[in-house]
N, C-alpha and C positions, 0 to 999 in steps of 0.2 A: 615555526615552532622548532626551538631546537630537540636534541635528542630525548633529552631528562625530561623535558615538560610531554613529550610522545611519550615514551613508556611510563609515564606518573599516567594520564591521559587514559595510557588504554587498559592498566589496572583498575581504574577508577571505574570506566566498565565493566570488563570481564569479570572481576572479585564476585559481585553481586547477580553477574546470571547467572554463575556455577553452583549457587546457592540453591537444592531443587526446594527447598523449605516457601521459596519466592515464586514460584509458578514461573513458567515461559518469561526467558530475557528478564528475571528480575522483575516485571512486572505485577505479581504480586506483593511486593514489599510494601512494612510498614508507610505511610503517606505524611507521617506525620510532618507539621510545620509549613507542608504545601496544600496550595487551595485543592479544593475537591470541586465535581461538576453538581449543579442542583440542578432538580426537572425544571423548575421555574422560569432560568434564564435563558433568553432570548440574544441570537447573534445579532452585532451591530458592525454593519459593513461603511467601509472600508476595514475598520479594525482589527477583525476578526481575521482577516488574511495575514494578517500580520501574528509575532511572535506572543507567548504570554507565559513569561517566564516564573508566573507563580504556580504554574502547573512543574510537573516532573519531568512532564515524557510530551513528545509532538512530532509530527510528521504533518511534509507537505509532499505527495507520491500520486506520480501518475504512469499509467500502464497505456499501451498503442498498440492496436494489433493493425498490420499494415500489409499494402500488398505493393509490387512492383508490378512494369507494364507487361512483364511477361508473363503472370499470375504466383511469381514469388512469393510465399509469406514468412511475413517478419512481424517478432515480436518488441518491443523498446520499454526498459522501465528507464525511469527516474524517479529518486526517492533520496530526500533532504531530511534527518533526526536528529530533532533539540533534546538532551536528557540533561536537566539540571540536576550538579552534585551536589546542591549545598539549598537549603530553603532560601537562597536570600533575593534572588529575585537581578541579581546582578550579572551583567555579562560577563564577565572574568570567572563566574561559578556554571558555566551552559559550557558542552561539548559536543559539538556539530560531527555527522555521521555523513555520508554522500555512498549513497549507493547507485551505478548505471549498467547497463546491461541491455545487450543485444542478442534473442535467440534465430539463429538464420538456420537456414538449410547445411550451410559450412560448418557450424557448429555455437557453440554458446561463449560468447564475448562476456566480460564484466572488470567491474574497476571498483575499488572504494578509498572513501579519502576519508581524513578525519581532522577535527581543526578546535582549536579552544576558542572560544565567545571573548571579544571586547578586542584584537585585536584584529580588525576588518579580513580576516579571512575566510569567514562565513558570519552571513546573517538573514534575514526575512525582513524589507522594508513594507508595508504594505501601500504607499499608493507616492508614488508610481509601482506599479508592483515589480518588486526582484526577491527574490531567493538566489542565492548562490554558495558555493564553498568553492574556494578555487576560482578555475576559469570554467565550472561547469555554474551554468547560468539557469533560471527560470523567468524570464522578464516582459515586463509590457505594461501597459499604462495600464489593465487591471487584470484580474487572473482568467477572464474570459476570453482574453486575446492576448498570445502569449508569444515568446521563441523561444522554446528549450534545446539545450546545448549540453551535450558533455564529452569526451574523450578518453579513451583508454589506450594500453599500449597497443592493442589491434584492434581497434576499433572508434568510430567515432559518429555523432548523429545532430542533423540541426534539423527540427522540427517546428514548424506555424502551427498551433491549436488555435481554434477559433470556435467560439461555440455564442449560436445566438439565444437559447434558453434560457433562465435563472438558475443556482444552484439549487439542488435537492437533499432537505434533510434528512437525515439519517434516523430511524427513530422516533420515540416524541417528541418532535420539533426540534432535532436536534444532539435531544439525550438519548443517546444508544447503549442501553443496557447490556451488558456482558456474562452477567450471571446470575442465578435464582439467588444468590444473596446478596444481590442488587450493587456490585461494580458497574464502572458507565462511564463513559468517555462523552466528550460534547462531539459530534463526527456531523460533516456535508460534503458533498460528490460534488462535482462537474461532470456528466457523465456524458457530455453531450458534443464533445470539442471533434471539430473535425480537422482532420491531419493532413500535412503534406510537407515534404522536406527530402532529406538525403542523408543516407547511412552509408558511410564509406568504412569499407571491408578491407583485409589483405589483398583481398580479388577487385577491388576500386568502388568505386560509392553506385551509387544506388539508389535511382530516385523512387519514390515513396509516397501512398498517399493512404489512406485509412479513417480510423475512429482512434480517438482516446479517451481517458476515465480519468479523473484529479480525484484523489481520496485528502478531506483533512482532516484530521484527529486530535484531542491532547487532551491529558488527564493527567492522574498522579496516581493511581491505584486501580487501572484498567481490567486486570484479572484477578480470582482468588488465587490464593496459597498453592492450590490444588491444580488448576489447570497450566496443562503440560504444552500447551500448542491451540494450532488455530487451522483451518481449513476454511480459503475465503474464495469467492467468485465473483465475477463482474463478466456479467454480461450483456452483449450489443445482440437482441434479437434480431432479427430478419424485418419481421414486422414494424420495427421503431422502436418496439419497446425495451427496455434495460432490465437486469433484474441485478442485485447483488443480494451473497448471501453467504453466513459464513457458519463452523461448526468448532465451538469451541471444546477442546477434550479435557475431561474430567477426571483423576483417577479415583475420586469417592462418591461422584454423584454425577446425575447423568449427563450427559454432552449438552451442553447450550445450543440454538440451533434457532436460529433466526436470521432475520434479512428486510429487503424491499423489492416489492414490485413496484417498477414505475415505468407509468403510461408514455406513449411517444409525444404527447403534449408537456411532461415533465411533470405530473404529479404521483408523489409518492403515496403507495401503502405500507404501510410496514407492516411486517408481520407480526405473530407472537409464535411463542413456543408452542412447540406441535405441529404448525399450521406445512412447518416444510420438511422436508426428508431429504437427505443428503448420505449416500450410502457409495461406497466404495465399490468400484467392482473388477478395477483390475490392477494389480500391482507389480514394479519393478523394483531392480536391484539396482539402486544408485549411489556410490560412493559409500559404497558398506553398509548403507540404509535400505528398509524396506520400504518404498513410496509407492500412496497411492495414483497413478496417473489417468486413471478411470473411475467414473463415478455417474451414478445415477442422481435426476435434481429431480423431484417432483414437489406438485404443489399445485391440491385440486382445482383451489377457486378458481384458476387461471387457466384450469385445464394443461398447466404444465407439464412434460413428463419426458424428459428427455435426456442421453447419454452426451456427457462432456469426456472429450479426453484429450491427452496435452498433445500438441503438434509435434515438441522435440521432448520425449522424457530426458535428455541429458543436462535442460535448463537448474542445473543447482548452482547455487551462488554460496562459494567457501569461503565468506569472508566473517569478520570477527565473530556474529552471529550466526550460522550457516543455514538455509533455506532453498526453498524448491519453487520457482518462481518463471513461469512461463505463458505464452500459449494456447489458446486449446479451442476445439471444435465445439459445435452443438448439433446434435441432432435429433429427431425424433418429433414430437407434435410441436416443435420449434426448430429455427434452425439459425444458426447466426456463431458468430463466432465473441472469446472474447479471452481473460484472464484470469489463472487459478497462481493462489499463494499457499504453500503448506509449510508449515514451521514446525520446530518443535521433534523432528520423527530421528530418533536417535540409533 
């Protein structure tokens, strides 16, 4: 891309999430001309791994929390975002986002790229599966068996996920609702990928083996007007089991607050409102921000009830969108580790 088409590119963005009338990242905007998600439909694989560019907004994002042989822990995202500017459905109107990030014990690594659609510098093929932007890669004959790849200037990681489960929907079958006045995204997990690879450091690489989680998402009108942020969790029990769960913040009505448990067999429950609690309980000073890096999860039926906190609070990612994205522990009538995302905290 030359310079002009970058800076047309990252207006194109920014303009619209500075907009607070839009909710978090623009995601409440008007939807108009682009498809919307219905409860009714049902995903058809291979395809659905793939891109659909009559949605607005898409992410294909996976988080690893990992250990080395010494008992080192390390966290890895990677995270791929299609936001079309234009309803038409065409490559040349999609602008690709690349976010990577490594939180170590050294400190917190990250990188982002950004790239405009139809000229092969990013895209999502689904089968053979690749995602890529750049030379940061997501690929494999399907997205259950994978090699993710990306690079930064200090830092860089190649990772095997391999996961022998089915994906897990998200939601009713799929549709994951977002707020009492019924916003929804079509979203399914892979929660079940197991890791192994090598993160090379200023200090030299570093082999690596773990758990990862694939989140995929896309809509066109994901949030109300009103909601400022998101508080999301993915967690690897002890036991097998997974749970995700996120809290979306309101500033005229009450916080959205929902999720899944799911079995170490891979079937989900999903929640409804009420059913979970997610309460903040200890906070720091990050980049001029107030974050919460401790939090209590509960959620009876499961007999849930335990404190998550982030392994490195310094994990914030300054990039066009800025975010708090790391790590973090479980403990309590559970115990396991996994990934907290918080947005939005100004």
């Amino acid at each position: 891309m030359n310079v002009k088409t970058i800076l047309t590119s990252l207006m194109i963005i920014i303009l619209p999430l500075q907009a607070k009338s839009q909710g978090f990242a623009g995601m409440g905007a008007d939807a108009e001309g682009y498809a919307l998600p219905e409860p009714t439909t049902r995903f058809t694989f291979p395809h659905d791994h793939g891109p659909h560019r009559d949605f607005r907004i898409e992410w294909w994002y996976v988080t690893a929390v990992l250990t080395s042989a010494s008992g080192e822990l390390f966290g890895a995202q990677w995270t791929l975002f299609r936001n079309a500017i234009r309803p038409t459905g065409q490559d040349s109107d999609q602008i690709w986002l690349g976010h990577a990030a490594v939180s170590t014990p050294q400190g917190h690594f990250h990188a982002e790229r950004i790239a405009r659609g139809g000229i092969g510098q990013a895209d999502v093929i689904a089968t053979p599966f690749r995602a890529f932007i750049d030379e940061w890669e997501m690929t494999g004959p399907d997205p259950n068996n994978v090699v993710l790849t990306a690079q930064g200037t200090d830092f860089a990681y190649e990772l095997s996920l391999d996961a022998s489960l089915p994906f897990v929907l998200q939601g009713a079958n799929g549709y994951s609702q977002k707020s009492a006045s019924g916003m929804a995204s079509y979203y399914f997990s892979q929660p079940f990928y197991r890791a192994a690879g090598t993160i090379t450091l200023p200090t030299g690489p570093v082999s690596v083996t773990g758990q990862a989680w694939m989140d995929r998402e896309w809509s066109s009108q994901p949030l109300s007007a009103t909601q400022t942020g998101w508080d999301w969790f993915s967690l690897h029990l002890d036991g097998g089991e997974k749970f995700m769960g996120f809290r979306l913040r309101d500033t005229e009505q009450d916080d959205y607050v929902v999720g899944t448990w799911i079995s170490a067999e891979g079937s989900p429950d999903p929640l409804q409102p009420g059913e979970l609690t997610l309460e903040p309980t200890n906070w720091a000073r990050i980049e001029e921000r107030d974050i919460p890096i401790g939090w209590k999860v509960e959620l009876e039926d499961y007999g849930l009830s335990v404190n998550v906190d982030a392994v490195y609070p310094q994990s914030w990612m300054p990039t066009i969108v800025p975010y708090w994205e790391g790590p973090v522990t479980v403990e309590g009538t559970h115990s396991g580790m996994g990934y907290l995302e918080m947005t939005g905290y100004e």
